[in-house]
C-alpha positions in Angstrom: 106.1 82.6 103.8 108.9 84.9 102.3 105.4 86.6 100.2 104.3 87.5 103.6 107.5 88.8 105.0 107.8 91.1 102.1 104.8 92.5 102.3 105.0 93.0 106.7 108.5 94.2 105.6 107.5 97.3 103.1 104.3 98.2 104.8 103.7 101.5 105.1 106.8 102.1 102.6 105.9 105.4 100.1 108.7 105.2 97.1 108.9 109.4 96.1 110.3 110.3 93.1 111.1 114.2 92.8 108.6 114.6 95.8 105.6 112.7 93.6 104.9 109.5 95.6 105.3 106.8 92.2 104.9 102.8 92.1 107.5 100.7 90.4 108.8 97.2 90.4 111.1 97.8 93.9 107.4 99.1 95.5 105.8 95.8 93.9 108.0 93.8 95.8 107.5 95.3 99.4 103.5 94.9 98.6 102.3 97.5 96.6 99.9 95.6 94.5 98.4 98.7 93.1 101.1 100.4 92.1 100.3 103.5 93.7 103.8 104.4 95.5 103.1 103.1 99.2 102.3 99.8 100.5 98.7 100.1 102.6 95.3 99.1 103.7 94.2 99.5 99.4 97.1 96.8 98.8 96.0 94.5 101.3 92.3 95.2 99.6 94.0 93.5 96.3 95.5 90.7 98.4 92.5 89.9 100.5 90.6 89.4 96.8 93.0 87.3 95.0 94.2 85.4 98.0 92.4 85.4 100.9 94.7 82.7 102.9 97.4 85.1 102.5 95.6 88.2 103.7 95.0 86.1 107.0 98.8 85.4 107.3 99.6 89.4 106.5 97.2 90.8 109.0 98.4 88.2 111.4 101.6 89.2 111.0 100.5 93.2 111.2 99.5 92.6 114.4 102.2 91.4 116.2 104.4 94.5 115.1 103.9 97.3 118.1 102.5 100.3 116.8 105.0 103.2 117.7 102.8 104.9 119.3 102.7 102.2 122.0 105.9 102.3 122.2 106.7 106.2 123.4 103.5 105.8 125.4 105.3 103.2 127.5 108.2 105.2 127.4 106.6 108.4 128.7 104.8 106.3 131.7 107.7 104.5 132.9 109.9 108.4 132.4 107.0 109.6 134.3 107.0 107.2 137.1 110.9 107.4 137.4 110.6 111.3 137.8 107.6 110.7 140.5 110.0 108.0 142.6 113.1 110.6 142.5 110.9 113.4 144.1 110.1 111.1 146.7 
């Protein structure tokens, strides 16, 4: 649902104002239910509570996006074994 997409869409999104991390309405609409600035594991909290249905649909949705780190691990393995094959 477009309530899910949102919130996939600003999570992990910090809204700084003059270096102070600040909630407003544009941070409310990417997920950040508590108003706190970034959209996170305490927002999801909120979410779980008053919709659990939801929640599901969020963290299923979380878990299909590739954590970067995954991503310049495979990067550095498949650099790796390119570099290894040239010396060959």
């Amino acid at each position: 649902s477009d309530d899910v997409s949102a919130f996939v869409a600003g999570w992990r999104h910090e809204n700084l104002v003059n270096g102070v991390r600040a909630g407003d309405l544009s941070t409310r609409s990417l997920g950040d239910l508590n108003m706190d600035g970034i959209t996170n594991l305490q927002d999801w909290t909120i979410l779980n509570v008053a919709n659990p249905q939801l929640a599901s649909s969020v963290s299923n949705a979380l878990a299909s996006v590739p954590e970067p780190t995954l991503g310049l691990l495979t990067t550095l393995i498949g650099v790796a074994a390119v570099v290894a094959l040239a010396r060959r």
